[in-house]
C-alpha positions in Angstrom: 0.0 0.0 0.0 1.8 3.2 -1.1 2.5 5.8 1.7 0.8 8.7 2.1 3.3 12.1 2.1 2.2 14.6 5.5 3.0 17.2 2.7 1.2 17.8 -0.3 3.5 18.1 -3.4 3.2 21.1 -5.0 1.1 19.8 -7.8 -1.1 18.3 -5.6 -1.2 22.0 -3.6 -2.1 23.7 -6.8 -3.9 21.3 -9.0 -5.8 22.4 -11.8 -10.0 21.7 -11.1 -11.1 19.3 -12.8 -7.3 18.4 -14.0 -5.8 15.1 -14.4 -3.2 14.7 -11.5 -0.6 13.0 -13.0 -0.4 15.6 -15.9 -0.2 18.0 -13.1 2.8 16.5 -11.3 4.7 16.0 -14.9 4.2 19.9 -15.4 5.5 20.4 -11.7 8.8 18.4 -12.7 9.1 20.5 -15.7 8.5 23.6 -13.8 11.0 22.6 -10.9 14.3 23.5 -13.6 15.4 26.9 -13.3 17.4 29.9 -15.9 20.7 28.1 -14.5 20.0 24.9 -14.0 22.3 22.4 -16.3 20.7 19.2 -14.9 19.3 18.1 -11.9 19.3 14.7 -9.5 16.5 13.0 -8.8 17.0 14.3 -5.0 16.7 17.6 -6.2 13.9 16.8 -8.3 11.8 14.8 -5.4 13.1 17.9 -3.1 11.9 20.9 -5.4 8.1 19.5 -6.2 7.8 17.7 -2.8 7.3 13.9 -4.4 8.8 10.8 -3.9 11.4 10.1 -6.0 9.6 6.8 -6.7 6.8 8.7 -8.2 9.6 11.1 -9.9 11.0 7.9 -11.8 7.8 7.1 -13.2 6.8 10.5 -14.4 10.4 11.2 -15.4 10.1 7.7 -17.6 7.5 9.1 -19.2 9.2 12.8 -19.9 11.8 11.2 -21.5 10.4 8.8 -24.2 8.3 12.2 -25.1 11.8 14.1 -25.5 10.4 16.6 -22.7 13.2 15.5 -20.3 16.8 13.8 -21.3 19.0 12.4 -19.2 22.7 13.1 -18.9 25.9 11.0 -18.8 26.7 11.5 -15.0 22.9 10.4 -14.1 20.9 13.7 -13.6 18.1 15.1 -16.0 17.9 17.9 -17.8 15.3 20.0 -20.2 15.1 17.7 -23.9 14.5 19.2 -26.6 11.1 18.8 -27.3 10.8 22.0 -24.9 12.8 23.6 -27.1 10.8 22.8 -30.1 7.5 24.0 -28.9 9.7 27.1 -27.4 10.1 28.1 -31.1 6.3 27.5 -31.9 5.3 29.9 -29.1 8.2 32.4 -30.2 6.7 32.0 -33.8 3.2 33.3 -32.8 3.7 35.1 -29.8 2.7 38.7 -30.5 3.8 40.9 -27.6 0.8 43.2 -28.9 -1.9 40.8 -28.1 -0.5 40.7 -24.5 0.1 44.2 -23.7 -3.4 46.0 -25.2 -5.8 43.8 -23.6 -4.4 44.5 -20.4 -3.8 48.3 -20.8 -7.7 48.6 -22.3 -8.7 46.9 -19.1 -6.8 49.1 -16.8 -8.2 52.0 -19.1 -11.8 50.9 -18.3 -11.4 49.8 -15.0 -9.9 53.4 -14.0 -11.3 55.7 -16.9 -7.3 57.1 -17.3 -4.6 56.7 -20.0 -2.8 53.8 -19.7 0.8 52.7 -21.2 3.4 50.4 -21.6 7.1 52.3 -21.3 10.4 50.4 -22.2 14.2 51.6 -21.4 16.0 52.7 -24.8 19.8 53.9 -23.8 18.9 57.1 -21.6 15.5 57.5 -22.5 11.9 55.5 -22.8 10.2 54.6 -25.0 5.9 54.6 -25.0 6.0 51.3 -27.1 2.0 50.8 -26.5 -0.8 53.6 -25.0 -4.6 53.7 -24.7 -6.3 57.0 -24.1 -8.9 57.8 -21.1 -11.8 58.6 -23.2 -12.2 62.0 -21.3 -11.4 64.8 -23.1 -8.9 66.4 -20.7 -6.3 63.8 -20.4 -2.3 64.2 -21.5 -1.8 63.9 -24.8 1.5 61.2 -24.9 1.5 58.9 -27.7 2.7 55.5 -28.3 6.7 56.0 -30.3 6.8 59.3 -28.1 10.4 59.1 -26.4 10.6 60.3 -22.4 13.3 61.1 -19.9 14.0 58.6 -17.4 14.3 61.2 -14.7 10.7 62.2 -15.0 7.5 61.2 -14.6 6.4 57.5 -12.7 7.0 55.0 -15.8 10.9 56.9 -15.8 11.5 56.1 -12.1 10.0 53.2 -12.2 12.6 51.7 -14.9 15.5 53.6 -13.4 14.7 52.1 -9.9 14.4 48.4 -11.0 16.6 48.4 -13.9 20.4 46.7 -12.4 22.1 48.9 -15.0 20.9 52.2 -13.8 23.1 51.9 -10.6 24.3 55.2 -11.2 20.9 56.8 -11.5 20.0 55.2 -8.6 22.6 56.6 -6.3 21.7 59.8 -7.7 18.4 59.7 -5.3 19.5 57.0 -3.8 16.6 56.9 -1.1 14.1 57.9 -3.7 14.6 54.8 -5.9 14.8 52.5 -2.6 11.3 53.5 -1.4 10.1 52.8 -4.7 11.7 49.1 -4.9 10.0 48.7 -1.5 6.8 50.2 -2.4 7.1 48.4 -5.6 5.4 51.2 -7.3 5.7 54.5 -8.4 3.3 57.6 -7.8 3.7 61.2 -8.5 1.7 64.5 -8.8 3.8 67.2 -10.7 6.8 65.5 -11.9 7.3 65.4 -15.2 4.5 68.1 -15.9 2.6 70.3 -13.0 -0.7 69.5 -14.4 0.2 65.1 -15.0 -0.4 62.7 -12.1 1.3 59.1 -12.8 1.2 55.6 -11.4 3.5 53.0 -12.9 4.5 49.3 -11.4 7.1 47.6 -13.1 6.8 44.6 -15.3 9.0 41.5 -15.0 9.0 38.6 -17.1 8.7 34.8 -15.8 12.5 34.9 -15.2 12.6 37.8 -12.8 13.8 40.2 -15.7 12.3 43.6 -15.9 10.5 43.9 -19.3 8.7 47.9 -19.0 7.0 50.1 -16.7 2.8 50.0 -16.7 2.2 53.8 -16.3 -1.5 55.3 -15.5 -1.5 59.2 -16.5 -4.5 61.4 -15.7 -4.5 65.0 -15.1 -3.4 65.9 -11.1 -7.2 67.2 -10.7 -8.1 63.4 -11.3 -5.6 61.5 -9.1 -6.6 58.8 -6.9 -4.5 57.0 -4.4 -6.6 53.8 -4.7 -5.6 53.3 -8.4 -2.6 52.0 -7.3 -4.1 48.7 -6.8 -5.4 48.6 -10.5 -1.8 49.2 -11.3 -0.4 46.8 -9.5 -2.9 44.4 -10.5 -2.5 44.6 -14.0 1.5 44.8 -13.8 1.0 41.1 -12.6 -0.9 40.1 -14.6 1.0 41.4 -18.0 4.2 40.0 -16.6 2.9 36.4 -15.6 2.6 36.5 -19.8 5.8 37.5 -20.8 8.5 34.6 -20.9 
């Protein structure tokens, strides 16, 4: 009679309803490699999605004839290459447009304010995607439109989270570290006297910062408890973005 673990693995903690468990605790093995991870033993396998190793052999069995898992000359396992195959299918089709404008035209109707999507170019950034407030009196940014990255909340957000801005940082040096501890950005007045902005930053899957989400509205129009919308759909975005 097999034993019975005290701790739920971590597929088994957040199984998909209605799911099939065993496809489940494949995807957990699969999930359990990380950016640096060459190969790892079936210790660190059992270890990092809290299953026996017994039940690790079988699924890993199983990973391997499909080409999802290989494993290497000194005995541990690493990614195979069919991950890499359907890597280049998603890469193929992935259109970082259809990611990015759903979730800014949400945040747009969800608030009523413009919303955008800033990236770092050199010493600047760039608006790469923007959706208006449908008021009339909003700012009048536009996606292409090229910003400082000492102004404004998308700016500080990117200069505070990027790791090669250290020299910006120390520039306000206890500026930039209440934003990283905030984990947000907001500011009446900065960039323009008559612009309020929110921004949270974006990272990818990996931990990598990809942009700053930025909510504009005129300083009239700010509200504290947009920050929440912000922060809500900065999540969201980046849980997309591999």
């Amino acid at each position: 009679m097999p034993r019975k673990s005290q701790t739920e693995s971590l597929a088994d903690e957040n199984a998909a309803p209605g799911g099939v468990a065993a496809v489940d605790r494949a995807l957990s093995l699969l999930a359990a490699f990380g950016d640096r991870d060459d190969g790892l033993s079936l210790s660190q396998l059992a270890e990092r999605t809290r299953m026996y190793k017994s039940t690790v052999l079988r699924l890993l069995a199983s990973l391997e004839h499909g080409g999802w898992i290989t494993r290497l000359d000194d005995g541990r396992y690493a990614v195979g290459a069919a991950v890499a195959r359907l890597h280049r299918v998603y890469a193929q089709n992935f259109s970082l447009d259809s990611v990015v404008m759903p979730v800014l035209k949400a945040l747009v109707q969800a608030t009523g304010e413009s919303a955008a999507y800033h990236v770092r170019q050199g010493r600047e950034r760039l608006c790469l995607y923007r959706v208006d407030s449908p008021h009339p009196v909003r700012d009048h940014a536009r996606a292409g439109d090229l910003l400082p990255l000492d102004k404004g909340a998308g700016g500080r957000v990117l200069v505070a989270f990027d790791p090669e801005l250290g020299d910006w940082q120390k520039k306000n040096r206890n500026h930039y570290a209440r934003v990283r501890a905030d984990g947000y950005e907001a500011l009446v007045g900065d960039r323009h006297s008559e612009i309020a902005g929110i921004s949270a930053p974006v990272f990818r899957q990996s931990g990598e910062l990809a942009a700053a989400l930025t909510l504009t509205m005129p300083a009239h129009r700010y509200e504290e408890h947009y920050v929440k919308n912000v922060l809500q759909a900065a999540r969201e975005l980046g849980a997309q973005l591999v």
